[in-house]
C-alpha positions as CSV (number, residue, x, y, z in Angstrom):
1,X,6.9,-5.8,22.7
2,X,3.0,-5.1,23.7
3,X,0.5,-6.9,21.6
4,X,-0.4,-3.8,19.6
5,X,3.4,-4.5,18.4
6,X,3.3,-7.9,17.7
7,X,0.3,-7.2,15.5
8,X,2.1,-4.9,13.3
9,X,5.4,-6.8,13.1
10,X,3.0,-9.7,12.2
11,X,1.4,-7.8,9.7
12,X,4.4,-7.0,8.0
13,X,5.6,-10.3,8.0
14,X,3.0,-11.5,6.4
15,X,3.3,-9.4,3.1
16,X,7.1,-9.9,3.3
17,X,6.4,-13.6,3.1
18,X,3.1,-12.7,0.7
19,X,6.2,-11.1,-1.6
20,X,9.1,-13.1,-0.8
21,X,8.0,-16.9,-1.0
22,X,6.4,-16.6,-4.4
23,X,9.4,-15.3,-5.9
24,X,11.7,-17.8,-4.2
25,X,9.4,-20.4,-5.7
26,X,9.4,-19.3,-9.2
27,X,13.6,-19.6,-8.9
28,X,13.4,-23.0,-7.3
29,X,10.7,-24.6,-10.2
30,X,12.9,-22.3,-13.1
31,X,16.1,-24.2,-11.9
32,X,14.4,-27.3,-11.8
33,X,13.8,-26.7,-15.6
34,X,10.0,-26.0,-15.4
35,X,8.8,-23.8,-18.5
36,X,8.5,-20.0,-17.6
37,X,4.9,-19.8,-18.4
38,X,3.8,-23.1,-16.0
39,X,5.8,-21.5,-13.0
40,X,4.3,-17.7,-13.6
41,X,1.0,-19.0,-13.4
42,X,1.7,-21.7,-10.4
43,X,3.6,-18.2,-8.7
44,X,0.2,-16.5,-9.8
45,X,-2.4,-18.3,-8.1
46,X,-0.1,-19.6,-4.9
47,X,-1.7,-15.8,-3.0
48,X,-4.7,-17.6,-3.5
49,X,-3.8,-21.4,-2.0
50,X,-2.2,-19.3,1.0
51,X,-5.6,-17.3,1.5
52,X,-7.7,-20.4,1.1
53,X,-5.6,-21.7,3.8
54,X,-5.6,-18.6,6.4
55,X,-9.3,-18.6,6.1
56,X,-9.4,-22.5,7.0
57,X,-7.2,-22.1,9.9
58,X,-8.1,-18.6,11.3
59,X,-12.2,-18.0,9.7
60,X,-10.9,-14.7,7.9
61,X,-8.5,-13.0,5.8
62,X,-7.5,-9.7,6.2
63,X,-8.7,-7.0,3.7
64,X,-5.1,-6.3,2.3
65,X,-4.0,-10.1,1.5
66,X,-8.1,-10.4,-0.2
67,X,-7.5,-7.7,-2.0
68,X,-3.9,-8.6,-3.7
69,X,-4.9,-11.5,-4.5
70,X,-8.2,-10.2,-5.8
71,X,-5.9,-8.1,-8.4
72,X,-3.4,-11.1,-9.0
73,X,-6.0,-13.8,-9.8
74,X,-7.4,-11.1,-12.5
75,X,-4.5,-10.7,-14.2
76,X,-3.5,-13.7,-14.5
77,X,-7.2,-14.9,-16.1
78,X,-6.4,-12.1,-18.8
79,X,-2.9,-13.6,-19.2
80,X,-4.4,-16.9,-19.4
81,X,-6.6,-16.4,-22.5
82,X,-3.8,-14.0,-23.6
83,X,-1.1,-16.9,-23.3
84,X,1.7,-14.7,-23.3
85,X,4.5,-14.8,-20.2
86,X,5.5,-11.1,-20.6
87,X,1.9,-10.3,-19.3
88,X,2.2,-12.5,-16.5
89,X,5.4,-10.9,-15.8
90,X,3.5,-7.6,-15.7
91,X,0.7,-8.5,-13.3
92,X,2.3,-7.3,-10.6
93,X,1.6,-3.7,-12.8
94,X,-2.0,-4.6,-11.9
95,X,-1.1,-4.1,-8.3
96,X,0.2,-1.2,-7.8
97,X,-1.5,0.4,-11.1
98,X,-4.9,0.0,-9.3
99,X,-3.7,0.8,-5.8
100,X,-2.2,4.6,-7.1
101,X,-5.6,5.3,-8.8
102,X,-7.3,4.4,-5.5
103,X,-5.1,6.2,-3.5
104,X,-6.2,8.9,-5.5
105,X,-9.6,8.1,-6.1
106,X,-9.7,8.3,-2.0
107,X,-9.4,12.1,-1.9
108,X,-13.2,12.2,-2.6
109,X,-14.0,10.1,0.1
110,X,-15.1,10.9,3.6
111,X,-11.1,10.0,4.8
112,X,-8.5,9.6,2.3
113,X,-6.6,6.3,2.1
114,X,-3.5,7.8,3.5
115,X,-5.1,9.0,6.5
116,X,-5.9,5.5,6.7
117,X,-3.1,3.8,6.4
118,X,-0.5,6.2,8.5
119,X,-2.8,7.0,11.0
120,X,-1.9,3.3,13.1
121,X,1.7,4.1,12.6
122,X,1.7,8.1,13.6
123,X,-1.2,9.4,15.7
124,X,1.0,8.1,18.3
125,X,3.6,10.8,17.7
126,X,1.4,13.6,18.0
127,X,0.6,12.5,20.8
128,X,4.1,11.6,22.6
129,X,4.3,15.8,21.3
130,X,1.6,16.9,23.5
131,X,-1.2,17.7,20.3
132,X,-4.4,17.3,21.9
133,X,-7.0,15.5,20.3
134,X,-7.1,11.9,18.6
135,X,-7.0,12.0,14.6
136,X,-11.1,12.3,13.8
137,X,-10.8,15.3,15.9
138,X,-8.5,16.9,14.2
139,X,-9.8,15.9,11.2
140,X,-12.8,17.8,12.0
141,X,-11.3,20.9,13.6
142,X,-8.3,21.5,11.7
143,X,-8.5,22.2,7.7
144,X,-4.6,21.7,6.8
145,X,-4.5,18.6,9.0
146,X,-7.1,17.8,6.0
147,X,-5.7,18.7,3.3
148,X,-1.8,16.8,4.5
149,X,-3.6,13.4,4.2
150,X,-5.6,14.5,0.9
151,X,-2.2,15.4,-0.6
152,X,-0.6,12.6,0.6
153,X,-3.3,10.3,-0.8
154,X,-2.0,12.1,-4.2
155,X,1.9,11.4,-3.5
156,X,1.3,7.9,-2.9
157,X,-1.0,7.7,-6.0
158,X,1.3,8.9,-8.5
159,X,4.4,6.9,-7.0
160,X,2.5,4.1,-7.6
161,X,1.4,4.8,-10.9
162,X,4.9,5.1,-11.7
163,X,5.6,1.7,-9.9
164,X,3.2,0.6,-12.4
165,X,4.9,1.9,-15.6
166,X,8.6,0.6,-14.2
167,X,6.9,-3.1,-13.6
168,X,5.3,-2.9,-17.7
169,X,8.7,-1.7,-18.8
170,X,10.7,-4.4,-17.5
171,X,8.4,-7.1,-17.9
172,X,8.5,-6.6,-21.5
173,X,12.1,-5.1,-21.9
174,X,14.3,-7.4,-19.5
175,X,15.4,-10.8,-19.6
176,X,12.5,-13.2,-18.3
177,X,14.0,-14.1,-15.3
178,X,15.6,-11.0,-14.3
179,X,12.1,-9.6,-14.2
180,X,10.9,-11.3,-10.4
181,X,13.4,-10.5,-8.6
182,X,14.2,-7.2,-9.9
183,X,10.1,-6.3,-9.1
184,X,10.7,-6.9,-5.3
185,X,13.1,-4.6,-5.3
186,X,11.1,-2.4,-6.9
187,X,8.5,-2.6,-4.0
188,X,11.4,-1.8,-1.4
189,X,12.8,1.3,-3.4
190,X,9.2,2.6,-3.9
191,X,8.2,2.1,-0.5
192,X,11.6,3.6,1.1
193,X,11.4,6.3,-1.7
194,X,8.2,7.0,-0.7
195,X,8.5,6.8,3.4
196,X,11.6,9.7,2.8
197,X,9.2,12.0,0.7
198,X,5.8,12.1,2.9
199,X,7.6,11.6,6.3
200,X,9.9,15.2,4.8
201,X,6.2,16.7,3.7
202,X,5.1,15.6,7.1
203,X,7.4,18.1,9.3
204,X,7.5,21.1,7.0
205,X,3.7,21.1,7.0
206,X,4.2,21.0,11.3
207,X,2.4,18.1,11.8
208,X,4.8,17.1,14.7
209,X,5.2,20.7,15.9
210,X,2.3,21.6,18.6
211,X,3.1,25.5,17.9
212,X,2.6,24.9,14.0
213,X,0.1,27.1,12.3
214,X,-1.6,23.5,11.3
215,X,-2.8,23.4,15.2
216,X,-3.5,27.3,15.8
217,X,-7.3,26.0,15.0
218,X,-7.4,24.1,18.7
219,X,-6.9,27.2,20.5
220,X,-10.6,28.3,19.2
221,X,-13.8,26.5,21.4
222,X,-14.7,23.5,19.5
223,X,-17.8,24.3,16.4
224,X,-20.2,21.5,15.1
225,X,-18.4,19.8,11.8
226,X,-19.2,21.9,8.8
227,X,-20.4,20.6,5.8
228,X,-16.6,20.7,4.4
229,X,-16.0,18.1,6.9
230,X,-18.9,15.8,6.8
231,X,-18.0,15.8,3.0
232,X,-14.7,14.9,1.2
């Protein structure tokens, strides 16, 4: 495994454990007969113990694990004055409420979110398929290669929106306890849901086929970025 790797596998065991550990905690204190509302707020505000700590021992926290528990520690102060455990229950709706209007949000900016995110996991493959050209290239030269991460910005948006409305529905409909663990599987079924859908709108738009319309672009000599580029 080469270091670049190990970073990602360490990456994504971090927000297993970000997920995981606070929901194993909230079963432990419920069996030990703590009152629902005490554990959901000690659950609440352990993303922020474990980021306090991360920034003692490494001098940073990473943008991601900031920004959950940006979200997290909000809801949770509305909850607070609120006093009411179905809200806490919810805040996870906060989450991925706020992430799908960003995502969708990002279509405006200079590179959308999804272009972002997948571009550490795929540029790779266009690569290992001979597509000249590293992704701001691309980016620059090819209009569709545009528009796939702009519409995938859009997919991911509205998945999580609806994330968002499941996690409100079941915090307020279902049986307290049921409501934890049934929300991180919610996060696995969204993400796989999601991974089938864009990685299916990925090949039929020929983004890992070098003689895809997508790339007929390349074949021209290289123009300064337009304006449509420099602009979202």
């Amino acid at each position: 495994m080469n270091p670049v790797q190990r970073r990602r596998l360490g990456r994504v065991l971090r927000v297993l454990a970000d997920i995981g550990v606070p929901t194993a905690i909230y079963y432990g204190l419920r069996a030990a007969g703590v009152s629902i509302y005490l554990t959901l707020v000690i659950v609440a505000v352990l993303p922020a113990a474990v980021a306090v700590i991360r920034l003692l021992r490494y001098g940073k926290v990473e943008g991601l694990a900031l920004y959950m528990m940006a979200v997290m520690l909000f809801s949770t102060a509305i909850s607070l004055i609120d006093g009411s455990p179905r809200f806490l229950l919810a805040r996870g709706a906060w989450l991925t409420g706020i992430s799908g209007l960003w995502f969708i949000g990002s279509i405006w900016a200079a590179r959308p979110l999804a272009f972002h995110y997948t571009r550490p996991l795929l540029e790779h493959r266009t690569r290992v398929v001979s597509i000249p050209g590293d992704w701001d290239e691309l980016w620059e030269r090819l209009p569709k290669f545009r528009r796939i991460w702009r519409v995938g910005s859009v997919l991911w948006g509205i998945a999580l929106l609806a994330d968002s409305a499941a996690r409100v529905v079941m915090a307020y409909t279902l049986p307290p306890d049921l409501v934890p663990g049934l929300g991180n599987l919610l996060y696995g079924v969204t993400l796989l849901v999601m991974i089938v859908i864009t990685n299916v709108y990925y090949i039929a738009t020929g983004l890992y086929d070098r003689r895809s319309s997508l790339y007929a672009p390349l074949a021209e000599p290289a123009r300064p970025a337009s304006a449509e580029t420099a602009t979202p």
